[in-house]
LUMZA-11165 format. One record per residue (C-alpha): z negated, y, x negated; chain. Coordinates in steps of 0.1 Angstrom, whole numbers. Layout:
BEGIN
<rec Z="Z" Y="Y" X="X" cadena="A"/>
...
This chain:
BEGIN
<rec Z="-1337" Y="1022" X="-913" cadena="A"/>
<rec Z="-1372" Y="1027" X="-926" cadena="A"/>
<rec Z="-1406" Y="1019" X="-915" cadena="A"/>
<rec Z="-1441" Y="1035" X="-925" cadena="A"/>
<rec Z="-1466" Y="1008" X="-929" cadena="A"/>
<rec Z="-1498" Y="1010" X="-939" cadena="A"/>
<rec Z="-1523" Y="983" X="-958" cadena="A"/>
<rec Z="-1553" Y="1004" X="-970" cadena="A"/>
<rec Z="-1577" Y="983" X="-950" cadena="A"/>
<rec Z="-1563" Y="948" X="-955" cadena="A"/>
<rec Z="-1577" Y="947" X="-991" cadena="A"/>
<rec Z="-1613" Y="955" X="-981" cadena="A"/>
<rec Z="-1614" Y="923" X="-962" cadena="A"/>
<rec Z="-1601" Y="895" X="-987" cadena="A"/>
<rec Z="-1634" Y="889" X="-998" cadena="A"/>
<rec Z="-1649" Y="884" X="-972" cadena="A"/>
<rec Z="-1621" Y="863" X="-962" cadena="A"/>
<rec Z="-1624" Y="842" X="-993" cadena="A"/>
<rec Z="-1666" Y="835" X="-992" cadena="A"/>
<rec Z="-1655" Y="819" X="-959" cadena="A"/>
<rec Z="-1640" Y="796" X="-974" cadena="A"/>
<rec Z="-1657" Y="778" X="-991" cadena="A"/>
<rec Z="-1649" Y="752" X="-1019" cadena="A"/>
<rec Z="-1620" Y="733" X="-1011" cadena="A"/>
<rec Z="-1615" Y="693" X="-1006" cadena="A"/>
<rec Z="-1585" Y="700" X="-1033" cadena="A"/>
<rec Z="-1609" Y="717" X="-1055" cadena="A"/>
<rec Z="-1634" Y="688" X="-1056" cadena="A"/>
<rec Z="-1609" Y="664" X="-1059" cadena="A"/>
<rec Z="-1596" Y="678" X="-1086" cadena="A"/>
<rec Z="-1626" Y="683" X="-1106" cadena="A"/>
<rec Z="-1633" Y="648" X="-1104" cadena="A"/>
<rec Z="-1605" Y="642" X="-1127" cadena="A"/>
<rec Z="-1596" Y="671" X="-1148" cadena="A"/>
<rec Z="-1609" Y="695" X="-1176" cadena="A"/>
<rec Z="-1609" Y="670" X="-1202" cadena="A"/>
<rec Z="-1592" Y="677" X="-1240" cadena="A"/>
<rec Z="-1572" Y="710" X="-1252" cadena="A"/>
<rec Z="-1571" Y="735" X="-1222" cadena="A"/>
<rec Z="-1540" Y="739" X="-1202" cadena="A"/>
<rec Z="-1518" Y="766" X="-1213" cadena="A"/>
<rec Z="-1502" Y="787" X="-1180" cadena="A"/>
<rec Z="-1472" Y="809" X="-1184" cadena="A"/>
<rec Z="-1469" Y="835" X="-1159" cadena="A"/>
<rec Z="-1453" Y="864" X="-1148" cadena="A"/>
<rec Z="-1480" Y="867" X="-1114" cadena="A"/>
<rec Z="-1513" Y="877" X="-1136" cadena="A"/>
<rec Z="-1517" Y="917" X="-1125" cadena="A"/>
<rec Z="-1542" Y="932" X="-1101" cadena="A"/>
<rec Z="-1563" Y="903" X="-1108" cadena="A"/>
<rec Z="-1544" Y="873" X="-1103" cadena="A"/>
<rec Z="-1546" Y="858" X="-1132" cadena="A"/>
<rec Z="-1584" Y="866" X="-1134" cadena="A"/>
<rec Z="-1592" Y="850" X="-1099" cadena="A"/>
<rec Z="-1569" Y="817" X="-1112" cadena="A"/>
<rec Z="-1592" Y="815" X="-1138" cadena="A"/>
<rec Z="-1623" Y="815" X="-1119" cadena="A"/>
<rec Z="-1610" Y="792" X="-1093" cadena="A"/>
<rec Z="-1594" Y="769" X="-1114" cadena="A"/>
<rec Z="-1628" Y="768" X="-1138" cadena="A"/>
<rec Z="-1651" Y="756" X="-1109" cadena="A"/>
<rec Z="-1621" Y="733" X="-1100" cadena="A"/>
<rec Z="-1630" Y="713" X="-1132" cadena="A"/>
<rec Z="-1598" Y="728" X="-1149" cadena="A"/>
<rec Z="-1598" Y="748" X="-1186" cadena="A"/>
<rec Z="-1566" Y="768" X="-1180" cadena="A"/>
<rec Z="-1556" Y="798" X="-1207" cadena="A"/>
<rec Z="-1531" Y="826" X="-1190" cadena="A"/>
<rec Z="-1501" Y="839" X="-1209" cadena="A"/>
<rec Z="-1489" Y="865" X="-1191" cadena="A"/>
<rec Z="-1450" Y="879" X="-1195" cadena="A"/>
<rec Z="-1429" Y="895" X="-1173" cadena="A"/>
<rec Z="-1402" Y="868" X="-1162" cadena="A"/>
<rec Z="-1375" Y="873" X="-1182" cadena="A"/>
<rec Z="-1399" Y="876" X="-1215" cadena="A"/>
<rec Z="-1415" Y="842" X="-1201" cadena="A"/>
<rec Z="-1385" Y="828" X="-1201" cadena="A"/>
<rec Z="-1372" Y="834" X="-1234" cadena="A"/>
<rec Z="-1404" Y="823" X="-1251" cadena="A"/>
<rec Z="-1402" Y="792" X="-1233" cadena="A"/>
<rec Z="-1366" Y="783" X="-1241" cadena="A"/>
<rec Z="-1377" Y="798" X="-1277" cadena="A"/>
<rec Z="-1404" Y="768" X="-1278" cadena="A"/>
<rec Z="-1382" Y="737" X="-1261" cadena="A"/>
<rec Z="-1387" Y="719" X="-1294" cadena="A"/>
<rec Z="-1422" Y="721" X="-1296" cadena="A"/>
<rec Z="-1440" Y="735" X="-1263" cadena="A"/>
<rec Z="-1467" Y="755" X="-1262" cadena="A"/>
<rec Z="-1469" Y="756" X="-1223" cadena="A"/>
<rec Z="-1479" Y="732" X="-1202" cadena="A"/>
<rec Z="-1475" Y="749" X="-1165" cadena="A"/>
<rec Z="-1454" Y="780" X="-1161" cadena="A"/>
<rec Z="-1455" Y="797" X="-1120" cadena="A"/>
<rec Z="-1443" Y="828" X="-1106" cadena="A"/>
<rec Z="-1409" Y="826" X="-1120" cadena="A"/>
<rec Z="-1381" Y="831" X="-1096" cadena="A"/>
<rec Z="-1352" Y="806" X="-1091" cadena="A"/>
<rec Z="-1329" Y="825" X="-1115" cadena="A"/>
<rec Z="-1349" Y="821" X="-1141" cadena="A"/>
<rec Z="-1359" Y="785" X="-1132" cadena="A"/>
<rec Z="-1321" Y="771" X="-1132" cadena="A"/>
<rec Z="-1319" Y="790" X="-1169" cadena="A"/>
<rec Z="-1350" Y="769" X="-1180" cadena="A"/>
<rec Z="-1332" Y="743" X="-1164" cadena="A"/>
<rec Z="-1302" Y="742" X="-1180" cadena="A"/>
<rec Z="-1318" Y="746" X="-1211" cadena="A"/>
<rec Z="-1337" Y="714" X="-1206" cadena="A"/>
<rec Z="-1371" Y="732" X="-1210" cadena="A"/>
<rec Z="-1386" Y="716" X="-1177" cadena="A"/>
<rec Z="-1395" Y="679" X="-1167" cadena="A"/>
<rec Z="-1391" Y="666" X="-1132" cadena="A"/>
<rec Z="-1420" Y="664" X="-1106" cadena="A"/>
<rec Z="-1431" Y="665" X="-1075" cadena="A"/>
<rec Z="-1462" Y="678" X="-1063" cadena="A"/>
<rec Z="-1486" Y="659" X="-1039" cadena="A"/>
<rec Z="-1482" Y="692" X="-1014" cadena="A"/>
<rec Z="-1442" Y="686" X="-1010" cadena="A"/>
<rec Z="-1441" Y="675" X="-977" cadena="A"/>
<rec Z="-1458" Y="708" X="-967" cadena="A"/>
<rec Z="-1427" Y="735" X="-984" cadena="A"/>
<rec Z="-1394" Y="739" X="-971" cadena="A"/>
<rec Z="-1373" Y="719" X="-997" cadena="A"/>
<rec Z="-1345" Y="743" X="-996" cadena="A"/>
<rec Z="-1363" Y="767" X="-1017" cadena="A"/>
<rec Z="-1373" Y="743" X="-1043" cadena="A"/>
<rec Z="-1348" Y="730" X="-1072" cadena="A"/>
<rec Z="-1314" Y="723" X="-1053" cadena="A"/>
<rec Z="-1309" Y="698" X="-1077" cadena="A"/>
<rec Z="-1311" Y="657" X="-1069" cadena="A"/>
<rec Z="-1343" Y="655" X="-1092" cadena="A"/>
<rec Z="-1363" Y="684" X="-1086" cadena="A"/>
<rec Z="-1380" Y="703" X="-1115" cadena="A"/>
<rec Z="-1398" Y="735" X="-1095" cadena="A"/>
<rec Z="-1412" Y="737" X="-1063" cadena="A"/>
<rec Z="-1420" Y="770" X="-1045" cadena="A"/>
<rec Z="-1453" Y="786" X="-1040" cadena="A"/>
<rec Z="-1452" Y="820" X="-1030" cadena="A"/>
<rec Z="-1420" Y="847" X="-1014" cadena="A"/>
<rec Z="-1419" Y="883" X="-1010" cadena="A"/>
<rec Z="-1394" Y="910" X="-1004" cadena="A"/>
<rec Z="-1387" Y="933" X="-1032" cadena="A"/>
<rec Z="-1385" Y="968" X="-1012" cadena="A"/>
<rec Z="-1381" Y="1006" X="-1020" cadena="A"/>
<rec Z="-1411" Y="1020" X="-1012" cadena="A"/>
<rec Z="-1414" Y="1058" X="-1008" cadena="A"/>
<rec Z="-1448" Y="1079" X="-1002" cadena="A"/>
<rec Z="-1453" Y="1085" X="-965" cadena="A"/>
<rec Z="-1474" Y="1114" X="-969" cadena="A"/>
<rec Z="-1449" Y="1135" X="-986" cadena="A"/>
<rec Z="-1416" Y="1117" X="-967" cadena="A"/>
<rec Z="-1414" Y="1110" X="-928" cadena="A"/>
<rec Z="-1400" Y="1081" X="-918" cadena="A"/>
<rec Z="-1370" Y="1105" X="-900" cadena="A"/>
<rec Z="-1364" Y="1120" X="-937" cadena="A"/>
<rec Z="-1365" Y="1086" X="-955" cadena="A"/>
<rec Z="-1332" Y="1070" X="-970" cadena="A"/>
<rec Z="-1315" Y="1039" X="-950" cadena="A"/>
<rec Z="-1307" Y="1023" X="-981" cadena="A"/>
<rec Z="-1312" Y="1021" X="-1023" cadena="A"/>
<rec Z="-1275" Y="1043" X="-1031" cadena="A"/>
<rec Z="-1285" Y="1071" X="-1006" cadena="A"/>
<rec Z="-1312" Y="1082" X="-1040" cadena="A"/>
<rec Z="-1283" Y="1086" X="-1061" cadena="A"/>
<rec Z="-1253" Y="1099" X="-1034" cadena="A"/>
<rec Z="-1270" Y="1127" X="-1014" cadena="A"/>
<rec Z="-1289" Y="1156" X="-1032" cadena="A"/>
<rec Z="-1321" Y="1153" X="-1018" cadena="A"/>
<rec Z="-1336" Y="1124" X="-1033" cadena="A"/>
<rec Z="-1319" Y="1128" X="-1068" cadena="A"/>
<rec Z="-1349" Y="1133" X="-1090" cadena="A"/>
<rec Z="-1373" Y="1122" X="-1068" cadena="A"/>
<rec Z="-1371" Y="1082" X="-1075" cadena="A"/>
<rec Z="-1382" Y="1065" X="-1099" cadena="A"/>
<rec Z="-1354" Y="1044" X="-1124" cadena="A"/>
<rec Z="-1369" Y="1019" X="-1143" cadena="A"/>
<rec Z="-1369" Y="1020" X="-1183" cadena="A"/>
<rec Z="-1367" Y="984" X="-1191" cadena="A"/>
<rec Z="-1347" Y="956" X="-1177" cadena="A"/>
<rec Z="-1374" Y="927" X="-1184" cadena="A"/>
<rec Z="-1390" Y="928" X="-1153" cadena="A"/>
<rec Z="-1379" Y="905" X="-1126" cadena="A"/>
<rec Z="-1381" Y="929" X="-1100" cadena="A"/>
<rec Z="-1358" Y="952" X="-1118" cadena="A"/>
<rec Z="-1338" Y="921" X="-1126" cadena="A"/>
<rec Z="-1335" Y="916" X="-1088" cadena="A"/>
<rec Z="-1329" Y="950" X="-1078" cadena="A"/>
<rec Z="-1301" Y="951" X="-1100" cadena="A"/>
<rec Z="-1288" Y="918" X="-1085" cadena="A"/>
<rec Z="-1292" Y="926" X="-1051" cadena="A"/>
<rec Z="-1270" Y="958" X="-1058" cadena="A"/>
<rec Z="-1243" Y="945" X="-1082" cadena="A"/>
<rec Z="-1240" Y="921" X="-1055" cadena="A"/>
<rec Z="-1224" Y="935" X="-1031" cadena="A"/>
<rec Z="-1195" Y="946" X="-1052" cadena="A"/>
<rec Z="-1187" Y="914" X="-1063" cadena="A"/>
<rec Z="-1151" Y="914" X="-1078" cadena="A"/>
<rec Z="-1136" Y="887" X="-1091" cadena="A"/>
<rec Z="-1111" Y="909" X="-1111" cadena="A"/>
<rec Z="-1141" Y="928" X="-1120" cadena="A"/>
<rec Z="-1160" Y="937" X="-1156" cadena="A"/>
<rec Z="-1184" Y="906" X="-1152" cadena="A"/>
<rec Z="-1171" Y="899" X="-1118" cadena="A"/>
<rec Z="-1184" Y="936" X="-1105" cadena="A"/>
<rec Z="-1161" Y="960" X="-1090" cadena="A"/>
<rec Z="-1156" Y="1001" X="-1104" cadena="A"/>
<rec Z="-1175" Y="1009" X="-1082" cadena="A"/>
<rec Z="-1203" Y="985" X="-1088" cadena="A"/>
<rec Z="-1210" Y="996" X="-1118" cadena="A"/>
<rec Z="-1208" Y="1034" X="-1109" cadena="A"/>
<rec Z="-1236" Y="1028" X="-1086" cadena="A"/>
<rec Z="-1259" Y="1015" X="-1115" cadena="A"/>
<rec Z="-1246" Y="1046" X="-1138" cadena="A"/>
<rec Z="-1253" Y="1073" X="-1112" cadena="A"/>
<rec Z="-1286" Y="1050" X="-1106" cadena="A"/>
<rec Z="-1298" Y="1059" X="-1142" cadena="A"/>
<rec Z="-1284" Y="1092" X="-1141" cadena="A"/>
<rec Z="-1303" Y="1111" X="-1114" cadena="A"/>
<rec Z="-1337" Y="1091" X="-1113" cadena="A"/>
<rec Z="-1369" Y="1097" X="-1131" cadena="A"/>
<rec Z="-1375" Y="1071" X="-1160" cadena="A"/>
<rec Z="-1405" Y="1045" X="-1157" cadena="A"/>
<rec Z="-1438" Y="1058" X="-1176" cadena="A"/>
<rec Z="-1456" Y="1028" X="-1194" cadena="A"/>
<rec Z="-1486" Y="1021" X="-1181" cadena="A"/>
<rec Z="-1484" Y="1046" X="-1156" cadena="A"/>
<rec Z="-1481" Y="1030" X="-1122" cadena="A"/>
<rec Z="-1456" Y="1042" X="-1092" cadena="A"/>
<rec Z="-1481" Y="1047" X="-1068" cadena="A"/>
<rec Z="-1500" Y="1070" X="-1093" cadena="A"/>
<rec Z="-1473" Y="1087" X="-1097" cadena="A"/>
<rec Z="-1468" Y="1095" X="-1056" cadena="A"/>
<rec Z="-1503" Y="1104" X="-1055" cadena="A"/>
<rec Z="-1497" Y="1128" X="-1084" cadena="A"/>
<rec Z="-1461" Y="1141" X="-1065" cadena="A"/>
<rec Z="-1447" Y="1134" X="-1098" cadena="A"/>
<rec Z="-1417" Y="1106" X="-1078" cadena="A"/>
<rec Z="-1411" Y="1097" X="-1041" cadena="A"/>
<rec Z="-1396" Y="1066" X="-1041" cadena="A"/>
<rec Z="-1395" Y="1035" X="-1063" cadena="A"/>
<rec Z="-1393" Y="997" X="-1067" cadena="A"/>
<rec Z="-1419" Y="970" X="-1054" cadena="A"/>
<rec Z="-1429" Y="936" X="-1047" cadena="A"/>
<rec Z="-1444" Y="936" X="-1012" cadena="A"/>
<rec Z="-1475" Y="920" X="-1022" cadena="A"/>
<rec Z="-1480" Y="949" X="-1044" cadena="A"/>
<rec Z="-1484" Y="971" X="-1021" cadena="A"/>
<rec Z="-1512" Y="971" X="-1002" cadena="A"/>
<rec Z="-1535" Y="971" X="-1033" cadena="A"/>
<rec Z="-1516" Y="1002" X="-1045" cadena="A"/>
<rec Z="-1523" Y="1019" X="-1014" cadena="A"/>
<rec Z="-1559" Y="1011" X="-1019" cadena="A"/>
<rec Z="-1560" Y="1022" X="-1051" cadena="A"/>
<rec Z="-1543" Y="1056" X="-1053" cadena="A"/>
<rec Z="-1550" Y="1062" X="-1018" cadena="A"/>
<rec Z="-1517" Y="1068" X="-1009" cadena="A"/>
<rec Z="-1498" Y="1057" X="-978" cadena="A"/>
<rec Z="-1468" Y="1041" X="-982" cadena="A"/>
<rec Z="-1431" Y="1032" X="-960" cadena="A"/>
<rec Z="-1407" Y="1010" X="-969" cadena="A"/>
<rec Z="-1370" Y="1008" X="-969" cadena="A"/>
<rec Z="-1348" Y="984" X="-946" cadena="A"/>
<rec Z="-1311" Y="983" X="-957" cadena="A"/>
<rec Z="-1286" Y="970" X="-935" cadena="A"/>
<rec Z="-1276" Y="943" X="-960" cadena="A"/>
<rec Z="-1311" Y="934" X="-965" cadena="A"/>
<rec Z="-1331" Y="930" X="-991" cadena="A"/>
<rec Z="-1337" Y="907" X="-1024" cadena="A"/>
<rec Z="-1366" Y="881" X="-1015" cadena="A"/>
<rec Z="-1388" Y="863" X="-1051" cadena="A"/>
<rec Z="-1395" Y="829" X="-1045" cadena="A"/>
<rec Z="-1419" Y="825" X="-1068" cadena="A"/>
<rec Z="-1420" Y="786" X="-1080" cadena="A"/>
<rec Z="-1440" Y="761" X="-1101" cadena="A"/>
<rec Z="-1431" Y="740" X="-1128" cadena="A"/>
<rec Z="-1442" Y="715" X="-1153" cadena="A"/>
<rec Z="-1433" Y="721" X="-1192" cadena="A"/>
<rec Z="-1409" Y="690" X="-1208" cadena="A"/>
<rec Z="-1427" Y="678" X="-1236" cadena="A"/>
<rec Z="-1464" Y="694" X="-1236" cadena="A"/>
<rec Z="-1491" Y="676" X="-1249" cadena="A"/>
<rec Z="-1512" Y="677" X="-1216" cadena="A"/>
<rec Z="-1489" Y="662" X="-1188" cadena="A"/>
<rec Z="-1510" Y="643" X="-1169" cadena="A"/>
<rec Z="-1534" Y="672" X="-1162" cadena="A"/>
<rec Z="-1508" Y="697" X="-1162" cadena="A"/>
<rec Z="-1496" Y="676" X="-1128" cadena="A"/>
<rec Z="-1533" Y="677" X="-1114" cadena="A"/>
<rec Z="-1534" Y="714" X="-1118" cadena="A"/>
<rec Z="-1499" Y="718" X="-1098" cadena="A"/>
<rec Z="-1508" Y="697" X="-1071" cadena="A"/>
<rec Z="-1543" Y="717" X="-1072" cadena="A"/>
<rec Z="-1532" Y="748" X="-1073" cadena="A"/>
<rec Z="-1502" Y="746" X="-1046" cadena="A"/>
<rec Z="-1520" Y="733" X="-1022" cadena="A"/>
<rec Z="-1527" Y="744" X="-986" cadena="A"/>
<rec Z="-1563" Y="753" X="-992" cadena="A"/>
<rec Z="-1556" Y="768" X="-1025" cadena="A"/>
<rec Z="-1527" Y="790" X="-1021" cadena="A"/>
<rec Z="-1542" Y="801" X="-983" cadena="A"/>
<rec Z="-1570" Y="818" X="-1006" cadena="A"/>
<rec Z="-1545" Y="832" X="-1027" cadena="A"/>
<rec Z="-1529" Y="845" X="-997" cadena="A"/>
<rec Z="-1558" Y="862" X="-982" cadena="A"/>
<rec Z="-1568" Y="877" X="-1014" cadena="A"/>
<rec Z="-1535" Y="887" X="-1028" cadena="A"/>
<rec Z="-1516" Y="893" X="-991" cadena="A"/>
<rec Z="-1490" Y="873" X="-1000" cadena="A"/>
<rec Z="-1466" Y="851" X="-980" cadena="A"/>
<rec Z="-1473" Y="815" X="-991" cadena="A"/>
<rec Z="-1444" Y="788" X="-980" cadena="A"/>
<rec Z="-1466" Y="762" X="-977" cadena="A"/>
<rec Z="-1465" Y="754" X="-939" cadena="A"/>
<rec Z="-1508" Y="750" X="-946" cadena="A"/>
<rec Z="-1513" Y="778" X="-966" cadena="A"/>
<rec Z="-1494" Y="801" X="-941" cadena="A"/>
<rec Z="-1521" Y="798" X="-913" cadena="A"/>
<rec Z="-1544" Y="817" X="-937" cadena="A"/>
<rec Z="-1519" Y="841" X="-943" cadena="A"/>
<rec Z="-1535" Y="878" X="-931" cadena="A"/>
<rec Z="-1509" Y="886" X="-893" cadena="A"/>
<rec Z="-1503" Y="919" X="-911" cadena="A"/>
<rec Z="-1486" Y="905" X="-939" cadena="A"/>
<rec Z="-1465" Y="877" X="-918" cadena="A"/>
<rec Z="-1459" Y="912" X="-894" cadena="A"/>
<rec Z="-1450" Y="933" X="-924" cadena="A"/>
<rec Z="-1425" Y="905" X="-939" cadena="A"/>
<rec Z="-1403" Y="903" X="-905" cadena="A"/>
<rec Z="-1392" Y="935" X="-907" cadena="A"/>
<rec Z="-1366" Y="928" X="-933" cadena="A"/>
<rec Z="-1334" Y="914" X="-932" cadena="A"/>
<rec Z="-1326" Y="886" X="-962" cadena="A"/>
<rec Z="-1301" Y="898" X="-983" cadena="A"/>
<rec Z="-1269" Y="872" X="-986" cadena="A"/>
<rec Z="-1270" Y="870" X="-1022" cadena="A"/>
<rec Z="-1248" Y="846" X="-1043" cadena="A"/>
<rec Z="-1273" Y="833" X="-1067" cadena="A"/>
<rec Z="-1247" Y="809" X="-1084" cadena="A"/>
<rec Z="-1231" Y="841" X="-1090" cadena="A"/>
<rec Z="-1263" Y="860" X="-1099" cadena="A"/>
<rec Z="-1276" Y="832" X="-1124" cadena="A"/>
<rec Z="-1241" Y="828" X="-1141" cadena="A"/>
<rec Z="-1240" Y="865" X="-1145" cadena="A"/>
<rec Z="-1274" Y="885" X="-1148" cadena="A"/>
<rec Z="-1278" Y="877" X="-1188" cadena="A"/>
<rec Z="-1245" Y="898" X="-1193" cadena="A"/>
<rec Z="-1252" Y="924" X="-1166" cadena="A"/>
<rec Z="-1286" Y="930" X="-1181" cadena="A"/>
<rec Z="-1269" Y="934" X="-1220" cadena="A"/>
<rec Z="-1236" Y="958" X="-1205" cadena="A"/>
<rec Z="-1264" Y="982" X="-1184" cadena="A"/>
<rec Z="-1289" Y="985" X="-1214" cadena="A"/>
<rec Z="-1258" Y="989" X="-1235" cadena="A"/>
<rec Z="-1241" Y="1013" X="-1215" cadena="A"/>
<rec Z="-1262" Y="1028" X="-1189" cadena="A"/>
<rec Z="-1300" Y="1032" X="-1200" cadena="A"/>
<rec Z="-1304" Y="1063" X="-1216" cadena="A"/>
């Protein structure tokens, strides 16, 4: 089922929110210490609506000199398996665990464990004995639809209604590009639940006719041209998002959004943190991790950016609307063994055979 939501006022308050905090003890500690030499270079895939500008700011007057390189996460992770032999990273966050255990098996990443570790469920770190990425931020990715031009009685229930009944064909937006990890996900969270081990790629038929008729009847992706400008234009209906997202989209377009609940769920990001095998700047690199996950630090990063921090610390700064919002959806069961020994050859076959 679906449910209209609607952040337009939580946004106004994040600053407010933020001058009451104040500098934090993990921000003068750490500028006790850092900032010296070459700054620290910061791969990311989590630097839009002003993320990666506010990291700067706050890392600065933490005593850290941190340059942004931002990429969406499969691009991120290519460049940084493309520079193994001689880094140019030192710290790369935002990733999610599929592309984490790729960087991982590619030997890209060097254990570590930050000074905040006691405060995150383990479980959503590195599964492995000798953990490489710890986890900073989750978040649902959803189909989001305009609620001004859709009731929540007219809504779909679920992702394949766009494609399977007449009425939304052409009025969702398909992506263009399969580089994004939310597309990545989307695709994921769909492909898996026609797992077949007789399969193409261990997808059923009919797996794989849902992505075809997914490309078929949707409205291709405009670069540069963001969904919610698009439902404030009536150009689209419905579309992909991060849940974080959204609330600043609603602000900005002045649109009111709802979200889609599946039955089987949906796809959660656990955006992670992890320190670059063989970079010149190792010991600060681990000062910034352990500055910039920490409770005080990512509970300003929640209230600015309403996201859902993990960090048991961090979560009591976390805006109630956002902790409300996120218990409305169910978890997808996803088989990410399956997923990460999969997705590289899923992603070639659909922009081989399905994108237009």
């Amino acid at each position: 089922m679906s449910k209209r939501i609607s952040y337009v006022a939580l946004t106004a308050s994040a600053a407010l929110l933020l001058t009451a905090c104040g500098g934090s003890s993990a921000e003068s500690e750490a500028g006790s210490t850092a900032g010296a030499g070459e700054p620290l270079i910061v791969y990311t895939n989590s630097n839009s609506e002003g993320r990666g500008e506010w990291l700067q700011e706050k890392a600065e007057a933490a005593g850290f000199e941190i340059e942004i390189v931002g990429a969406g996460g499969a691009d991120a992770t290519n460049k940084l398996v493309a520079e193994k032999n001689n880094p140019v990273a030192d710290v790369v966050y935002g990733l999610n665990n599929v592309y984490y255990e790729q960087l991982k098996s590619e030997d890209v990443l060097e254990t570590y464990t930050p000074a905040w570790s006691s405060e995150v469920d383990e479980a959503l770190a590195d599964p492995g004995d000798e953990k490489a990425y710890w986890p900073l931020v989750e978040q649902a990715i959803v189909l989001a639809y305009n609620a001004d031009a859709v009731s929540e009685a007219d809504a779909p229930e679920d992702w394949t209604d766009l494609w399977s009944k007449d009425e939304y064909k052409d009025r969702y937006e398909r992506v263009s590009g399969m580089g994004a990890a939310t597309t990545q996900l989307v695709m994921a969270g769909i492909l898996s639940r026609y797992k077949d081990e007789s399969g193409d790629l261990g997808v059923s038929d009919e797996g794989w006719q849902q992505i075809e008729q997914y490309f078929q009847n949707g409205v291709p992706a405009v670069t540069d041209l963001d969904l919610f400008a698009r439902f404030a234009e009536g150009e689209v209906d419905f579309g992909q998002m991060p849940s974080s997202s959204i609330p600043g989209r609603e602000e900005a377009y002045g649109v009111t959004s709802g979200v889609v609940s599946p039955e089987d769920g949906v796809p959660y990001a656990i955006e992670q943190v992890a320190l670059i095998k063989g970079s010149d700047n190792q010991d600060e690199a681990k000062e910034f991790i352990d500055w910039f996950g920490s409770g005080d630090v990512q509970g300003e990063w929640a209230a600015q950016f309403n996201s859902l921090p993990v960090n048991e610390t961090a979560l009591k700064s976390a805006k109630p609307e956002t902790v409300e919002f996120d218990e409305q959806f169910t978890r997808q069961d996803i088989d990410w063994a399956f997923v990460q020994e999969n997705l590289g050859s899923w992603i070639e076959k659909i922009e081989l055979e399905y994108m237009p």
